[in-house]
Each structure stands twice: as C-alpha cells, then as structure tokens.
N, C-alpha and C positions, 0 to 999 in steps of 0.2 A: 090627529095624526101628526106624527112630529116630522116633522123639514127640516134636515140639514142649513139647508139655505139661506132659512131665517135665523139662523145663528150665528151673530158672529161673539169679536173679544168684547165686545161691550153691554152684551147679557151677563159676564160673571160680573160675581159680586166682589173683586181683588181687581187691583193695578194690573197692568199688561206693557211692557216698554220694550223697544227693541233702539240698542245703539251700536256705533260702530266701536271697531276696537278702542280706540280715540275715548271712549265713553261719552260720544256726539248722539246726543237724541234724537232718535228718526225718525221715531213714532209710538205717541201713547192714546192711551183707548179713554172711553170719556171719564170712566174711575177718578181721574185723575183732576177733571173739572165739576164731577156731581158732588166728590165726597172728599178731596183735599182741596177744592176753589185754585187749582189754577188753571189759567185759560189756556187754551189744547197750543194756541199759537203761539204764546210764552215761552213753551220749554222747545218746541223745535230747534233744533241747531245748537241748542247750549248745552254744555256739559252736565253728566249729570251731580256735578258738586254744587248745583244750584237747589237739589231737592232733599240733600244730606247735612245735617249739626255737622258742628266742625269736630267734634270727638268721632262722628260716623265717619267723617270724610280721611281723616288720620286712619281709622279701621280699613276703609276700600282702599286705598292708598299701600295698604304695609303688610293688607294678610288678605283681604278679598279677592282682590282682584287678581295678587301673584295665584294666588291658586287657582281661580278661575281659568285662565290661561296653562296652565298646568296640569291640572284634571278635566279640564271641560266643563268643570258645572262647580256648584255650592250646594247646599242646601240646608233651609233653617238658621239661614243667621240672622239673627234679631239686632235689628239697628233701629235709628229712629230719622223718620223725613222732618223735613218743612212744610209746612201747607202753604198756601200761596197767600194765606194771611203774618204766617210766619210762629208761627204755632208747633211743636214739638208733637209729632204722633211715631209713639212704637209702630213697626211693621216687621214682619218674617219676610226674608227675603230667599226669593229661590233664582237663580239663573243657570243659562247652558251657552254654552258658545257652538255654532253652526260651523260648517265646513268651509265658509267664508268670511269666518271672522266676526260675524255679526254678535250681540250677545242679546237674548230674550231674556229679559227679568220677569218676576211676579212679586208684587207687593198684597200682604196678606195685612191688616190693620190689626194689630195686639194689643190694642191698648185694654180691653178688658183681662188680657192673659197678665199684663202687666198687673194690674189690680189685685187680683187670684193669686199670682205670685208674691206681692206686697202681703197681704192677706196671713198667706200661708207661712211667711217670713214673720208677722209681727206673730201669730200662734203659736209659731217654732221656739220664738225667742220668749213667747208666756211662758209655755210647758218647759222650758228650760229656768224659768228663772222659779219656777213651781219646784220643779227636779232640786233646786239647789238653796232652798229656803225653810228655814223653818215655818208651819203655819200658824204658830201662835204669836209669834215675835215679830216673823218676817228676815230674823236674821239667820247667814249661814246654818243648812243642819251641818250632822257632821262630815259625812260624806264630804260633799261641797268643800268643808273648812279644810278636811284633812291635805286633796289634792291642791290646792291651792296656798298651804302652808309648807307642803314637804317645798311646792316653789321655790316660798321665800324664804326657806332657812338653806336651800342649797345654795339662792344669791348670795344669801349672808355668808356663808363657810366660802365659797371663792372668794369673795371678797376681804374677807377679815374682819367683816363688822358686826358689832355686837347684837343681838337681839335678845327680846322679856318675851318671856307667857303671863299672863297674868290670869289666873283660874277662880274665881267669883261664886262665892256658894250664899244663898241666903238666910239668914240665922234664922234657928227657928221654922223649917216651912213647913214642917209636919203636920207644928200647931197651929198654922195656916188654913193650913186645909181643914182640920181637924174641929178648929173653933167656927172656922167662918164659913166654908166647903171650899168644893174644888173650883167655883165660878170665883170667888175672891180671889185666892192662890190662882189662879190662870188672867188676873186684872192685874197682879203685883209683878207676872213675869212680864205680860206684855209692857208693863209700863218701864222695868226695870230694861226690857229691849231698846224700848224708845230711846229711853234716857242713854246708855250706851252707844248707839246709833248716832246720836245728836253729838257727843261731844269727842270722839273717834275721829281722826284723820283719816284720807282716801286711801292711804298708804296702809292703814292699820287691818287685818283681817278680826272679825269679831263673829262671836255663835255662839248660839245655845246650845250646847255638848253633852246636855244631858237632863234631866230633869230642872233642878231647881241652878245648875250651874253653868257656868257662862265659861269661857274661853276666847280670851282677847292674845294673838301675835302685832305685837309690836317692832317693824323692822328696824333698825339702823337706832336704836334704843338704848343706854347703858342704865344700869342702875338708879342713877341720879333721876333720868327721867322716864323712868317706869314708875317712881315712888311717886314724883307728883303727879302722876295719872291717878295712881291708888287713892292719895287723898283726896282728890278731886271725885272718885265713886264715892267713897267714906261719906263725903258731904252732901251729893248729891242723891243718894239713895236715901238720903234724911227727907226728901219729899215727898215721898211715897208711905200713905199713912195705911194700917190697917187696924179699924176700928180709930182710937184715937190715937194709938203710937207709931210713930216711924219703921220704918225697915233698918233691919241692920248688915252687914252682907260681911262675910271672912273672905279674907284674901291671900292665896299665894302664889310667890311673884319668885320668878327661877330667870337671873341674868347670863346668857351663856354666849361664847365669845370662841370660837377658835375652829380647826378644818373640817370640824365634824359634829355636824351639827344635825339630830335626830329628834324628830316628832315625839316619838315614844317617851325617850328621852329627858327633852327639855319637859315635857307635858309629865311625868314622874316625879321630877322633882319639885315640881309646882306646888304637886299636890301634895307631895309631903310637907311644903311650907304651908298648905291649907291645913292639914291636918295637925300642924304644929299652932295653927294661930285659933282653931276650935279649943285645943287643950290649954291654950295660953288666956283663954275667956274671950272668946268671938270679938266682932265688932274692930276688927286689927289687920296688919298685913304682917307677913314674915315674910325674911327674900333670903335668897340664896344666890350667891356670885360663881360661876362657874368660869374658867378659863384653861383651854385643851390647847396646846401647840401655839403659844403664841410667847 
C-alpha cells in the first residue's frame, strides 16, 4: 500500500534545491551527496555559482535568472554543474519562483542525452559528408561542387580576382574499361582522385563531374598559375600505370576575370579547350583567357 508519508525529495532520482532570491542555498536533498559527492553541509549558505562552470554561471547571470524573475519559472535549460570532485556533468534544469521569492530548482543528469546528441551530430555530419561526395573518389559529386563554386566565383566577381576551371578528362578510358574491365577503370579513377586530393590547396574546390572527368575551381588563380597546376597533373598522372603504360589525361583550362562570373559559363569554355586539346593529340592543355569589365 503506498504512503504518502514515506515519501519524501530524496526518493527521486534528480537534484531538488530551494534558494533565496540572493541564489543562497537553503536547502538540497541528498542527490546532491549520493550522485554529485558534495556534502549536504558544503553548499548550505553558499551561492549557487559554487555548483555552476563559469560558461553556466555567465548563462544564470544574463539570461536565466532575468527570466526567471520575470515569468516565474524556466524550463529545460541544459547547463552543466560541478560535482564536489570538480568534474563537469550536463543537467536539465527546471525552476519556479514561489510567492515569497524562494526559487525551487530540479537538476535532471544528461549526460547520456549529451552523448546521443554527440552521436546524432557526428551521423548528421557522416550522411552529410555521404550527401556531398563522390563514392568512388571520395571527392565532391556534382551537386556538392556546383553549390559550393557558384560561392566562390561570386567572391571572385566582387572582388575582381581572377579565377581557372581546370576540366581533366582521361585519354583513352573506353579502352580501359574495354581491355581491362570496369574494376580497373574504377582503380585508375580512384587513384587519379587521390592524386588530385594530395596536391590541391584548401582553398581549391575539386570533383569528379562526370564519368571519367574531373573539375578542379581554382580561386584567386591567373593564368600563369593554373598552367603549372596542369603540368604538375601531366606528370603526375604518369604514375598511374595500366597494364605496363601510364595514363594520360587532356586538359582544359578557361582563365576568367571580371563582374560576372558564371558556372555554366567558365565550365563551357573549359571544355571547349578539352575538346580543342583531344583534336590537337591528347596528353596536352589548351587555355583560354577570358576578361569581362575589367
């Protein structure tokens, strides 16, 4: 038969604190000594910026407590205490202010909710970085590149500085796939990812845009130094053997410079300089210097 009687604050499983408006501790339940070690006589009389990080105590200080005062109550703000070892634990915090000023807290322990939300953050940020990758390369798909280059060609058109596409096709991948299958041809893209990846700036946006072709935006870029990007793929795709011969990779590279500066655009005339350096005998770059309003 259940008894009121036998019940008091010190059967829940959560903190119980009552202070004065002062935030003077008057009284906590043994929560406070079973499950954060501090001793019930410790915090009597002290405020309670003894049980709060100094980032929580800025928090009560600037947004809890004016409100508390203000509506009468809080509810669900996640801050984090001290244990009486000195030890950081998450808590949910609810309180209500009485008709006398008093104010009754409840401390709820989240440290597993923090975990779960850790959790659900580092998933969040997997599936997003899934969303915006190629799976065989690992580098930007398109999607991903495109939003992320309309960016950085708008910086570059405020700006006034110049920016390269550089569009990477591999010679020959047909007979790739063709002679060798599509496991080979899928060990020459991935590698040609790598190699890209490896020697690209933080600054540089780089993808696989399409089958066998690449699409590298190089920002703040001019002509001069887009070409020794080129020849430094030229040479380095020379490591990449299939069967006993190296890869060979066409390249067109479109320099463009001035207020208006378009994906579509600069990504067009790229490829017209790829398709100028197939008919010119692969294994080559051809560039194009663009300048609008400058």
């Amino acid at each position: 038969m259940f008894n009121s009687k036998n019940v008091s604050l010190d059967s829940f499983q959560s903190g119980a604190m009552v202070t004065t408006p002062n935030r003077e501790i008057i009284y906590v339940n043994s929560y406070f000594e079973q499950e954060l070690n501090w001793q019930h006589d410790s915090l009597l009389g002290k405020s309670t910026d003894v049980l709060f990080t100094y980032s929580s105590k800025i928090f009560c200080e600037s947004y809890l407590v004016p409100i508390l005062f203000t509506e009468k109550k809080c509810e669900e703000m996640q801050l984090a205490l001290l244990d009486g070892n000195g030890n950081r634990v998450p808590v949910i915090i609810n309180a209500k202010v009485n008709d006398e000023g008093l104010v009754f807290w409840s401390f709820f322990n989240a440290s597993k909710r923090d975990v779960l939300y850790q959790e659900l953050l580092e998933a969040r940020e997997r599936l997003e970085q899934l969303s915006s990758t190629d799976d065989l390369t690992g580098l930007l798909n398109r999607r991903a590149f495109d939003e992320r280059a309309t960016i950085a060609l708008e910086v570059a058109s405020r700006s006034n500085q110049p920016v390269s596409a550089v569009l990477i096709d591999i010679d020959y991948f047909k007979k790739i796939n063709d002679s060798y299958g599509h496991f080979e041809g899928d060990r020459v893209l991935r590698e040609l990812g790598l190699l890209l990846q490896k020697f690209g700036r933080i600054s540089d946006l780089i993808a696989r845009y399409g089958g066998e072709e690449f699409l590298i935006i190089l920002p703040d870029t001019d002509k001069e130094g887009a070409a020794i990007l080129t020849q430094r793929i030229h040479s380095l795709v020379g490591q990449i053997f299939v069967g006993k011969n190296p890869i060979t990779v066409s390249i067109g590279l479109c320099t463009y410079q001035g207020k208006s500066i378009a994906l579509n655009s600069i990504y067009r005339q790229a490829d017209d300089m790829l398709y100028l350096a197939k008919n010119n005998g692969r294994n080559r770059t051809e560039c194009v210097v663009i300048n609008e309003g400058t």
